[in-house]
C-alpha positions, 0 to 999 in steps of 0.5 A: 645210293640210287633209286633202283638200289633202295627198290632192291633192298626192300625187295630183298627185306620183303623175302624176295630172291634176286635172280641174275638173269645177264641182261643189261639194264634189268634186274629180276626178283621173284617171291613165290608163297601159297598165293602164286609167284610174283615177278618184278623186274626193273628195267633202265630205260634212261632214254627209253632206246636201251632196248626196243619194246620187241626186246622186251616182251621177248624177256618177258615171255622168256622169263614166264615160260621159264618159270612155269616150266619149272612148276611155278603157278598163277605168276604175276609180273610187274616191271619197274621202269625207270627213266627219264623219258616217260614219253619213251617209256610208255611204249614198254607197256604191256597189257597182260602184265603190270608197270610201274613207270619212275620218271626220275627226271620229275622224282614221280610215279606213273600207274595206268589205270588198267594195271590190276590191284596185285602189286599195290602194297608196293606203292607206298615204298617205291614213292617213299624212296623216289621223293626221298632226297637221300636217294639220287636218280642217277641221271648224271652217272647214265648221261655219259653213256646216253649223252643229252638223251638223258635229260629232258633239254629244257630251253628256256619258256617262250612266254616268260622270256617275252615277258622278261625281254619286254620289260628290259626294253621298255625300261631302256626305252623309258629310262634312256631314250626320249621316246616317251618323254623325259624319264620322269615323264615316261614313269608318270605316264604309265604308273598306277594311281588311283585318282587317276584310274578312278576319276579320269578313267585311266584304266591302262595304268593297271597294265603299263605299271606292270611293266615300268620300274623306278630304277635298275636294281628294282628291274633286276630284283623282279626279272631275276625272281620272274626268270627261275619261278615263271619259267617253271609255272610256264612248263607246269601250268603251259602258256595260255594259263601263264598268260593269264595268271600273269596278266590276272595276278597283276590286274588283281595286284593293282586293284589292290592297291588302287583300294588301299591307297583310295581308303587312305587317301593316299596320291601316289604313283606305283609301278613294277612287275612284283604284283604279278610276280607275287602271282607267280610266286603264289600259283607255284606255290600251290602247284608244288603244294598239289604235286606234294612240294617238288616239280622238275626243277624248283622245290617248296623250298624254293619258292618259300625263300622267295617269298620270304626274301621279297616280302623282307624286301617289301617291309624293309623298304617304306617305297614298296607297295606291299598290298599290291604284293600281298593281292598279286599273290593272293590272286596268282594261288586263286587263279591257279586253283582256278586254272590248273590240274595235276594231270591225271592221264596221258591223253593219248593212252589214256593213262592215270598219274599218281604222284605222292600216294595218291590217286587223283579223284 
């Protein structure tokens, strides 16, 4: 069942009457009591070009006139928009009446903040029905008929592919080429050890060990991991505050190994991305647990079967250095803490977002 069909068996269960009104992609549904009438609509705007903003307050204006020609007072109307494309859709925004926006490409719902208290009990509803997964949003159904307008298209992130595409080369280089000496050589010259960092004053290692790796599969398991959850902290947090959990998640990984290793007296060598790829995973961690467990496209559940994998990866496998693990990912939640805010308004219209039920103070 799709989103907008859950919405009209609630209305229908709160005694609202459904009105067939012969306009494509809205519905109508009005109670009337002692305390006025209440008009919702629910508009389709997929792709926010089904009708123009014209169109619309011209249906708008219809349906009020209508209704108080037939003796209805104090009416009140809310519209229901449902897309996915919020940009487009804030466009159907008129100041004399209230709108709900549902982006259904994120699964969340937008309020303004000049909408008036009339139509809030409904709030808790509708979320309920949009973060349920027993309801679809039928956006593959509508992408026919509106093409690739439909879904936002996602290309993949700058930052995060530099990054994968960075530590591809360098283990080609490293691993296949002489031009940083002998594989073995290439490995010692970059990793991380804490002697080293400590008493020659080598502090670079922290950095190049982030982007060395001891063989193909230890590259594979970390670009695999950094591919699908970087790319979506790069779209939830943007590239400047990527970069420097990124950068920040694996410096503070290293710390914390240098540490450990220096209070157990321990001469080794470490190298691999994961310190700031459990960053990653931890800063997409919190940033689903303030967007209520679901953002564009990876879940809660998700991220938790990541890390429960490579940290399974870790205790299995003796050579892993899970404390640089464990402080990568302690550091990528702080820094995301730190760093990112849910948004709270569209900057240029000056709106307030509410996702889960709640306002964002």
């Amino acid at each position: 069942m799709r989103i907008e069909d859950a919405i009209a068996i609630q209305l229908l269960a709160m005694d609202y009457k459904r009105l067939e009104i012969n306009i494509n992609a809205v519905d109508m549904f009005y109670l009337s009591d002692y305390m006025g009438t209440q008009i919702i609509l629910t508009l389709r705007l997929i792709s926010g070009t089904e009708i123009s903003p014209e169109e619309y307050r011209m249906i708008i204006d219809n349906i009020k006139n209508r209704f108080q020609q037939s003796g209805f007072s104090d009416i009140r109307l809310l519209g229901l928009i449902l897309t996915g494309r919020p940009d487009r859709a804030r466009r159907f925004y008129l100041e004399q009446d209230d709108h709900f926006i549902i982006d259904l490409t994120n699964r969340r719902l937008i309020i303004y903040e000049d909408e008036s208290p009339y139509f809030t009990k409904l709030i808790p509803l509708i979320e309920d029905i949009i973060h349920s997964d027993v309801y679809t949003t039928g956006l593959d159904q509508y992408s026919k008929a509106y093409g690739s307008q439909t879904h936002r298209i996602q290309w993949v992130s700058l930052i995060n592919t530099i990054f994968i595409v960075a530590n591809i080369i360098i283990y080609l280089l490293a691993h296949h080429t002489s031009l940083f000496g002998e594989e073995g050589y290439a490995l010692q010259r970059g990793a991380l050890s804490w002697y080293l960092v400590k008493e020659q004053k080598q502090y670079y290692r922290i950095l190049t060990s982030m982007f060395l790796h001891l063989d193909f599969e230890h590259l594979i398991n970390n670009m695999v991991v950094l591919f699908f959850v970087g790319d979506n902290l790069e779209r939830a947090a943007g590239k400047i505050k990527y970069l420097i959990i990124y950068f920040g998640s694996g410096i503070i990984a290293g710390i914390s190994s240098i540490g450990y290793n220096m209070i157990k007296d321990r001469l080794v060598l470490s190298v691999g991305a994961s310190g700031a790829i459990f960053g990653i995973v931890g800063a997409m961690g919190y940033i689903l647990l303030v967007n209520k467990g679901r953002l564009e496209d990876i879940s809660s559940r998700q991220i938790i079967l990541f890390t429960i994998f490579s940290l399974y990866g870790g205790i299995a496998n003796a050579s892993i250095d899970n404390v640089a693990h464990i402080g990568g990912f302690i550091g990528g939640v702080i820094l995301a803490i730190i760093l990112y805010r849910k948004p709270k308004a569209l900057k240029e219209e000056k709106a307030k977002m509410y996702q889960g039920g709640q306002e964002e103070s």
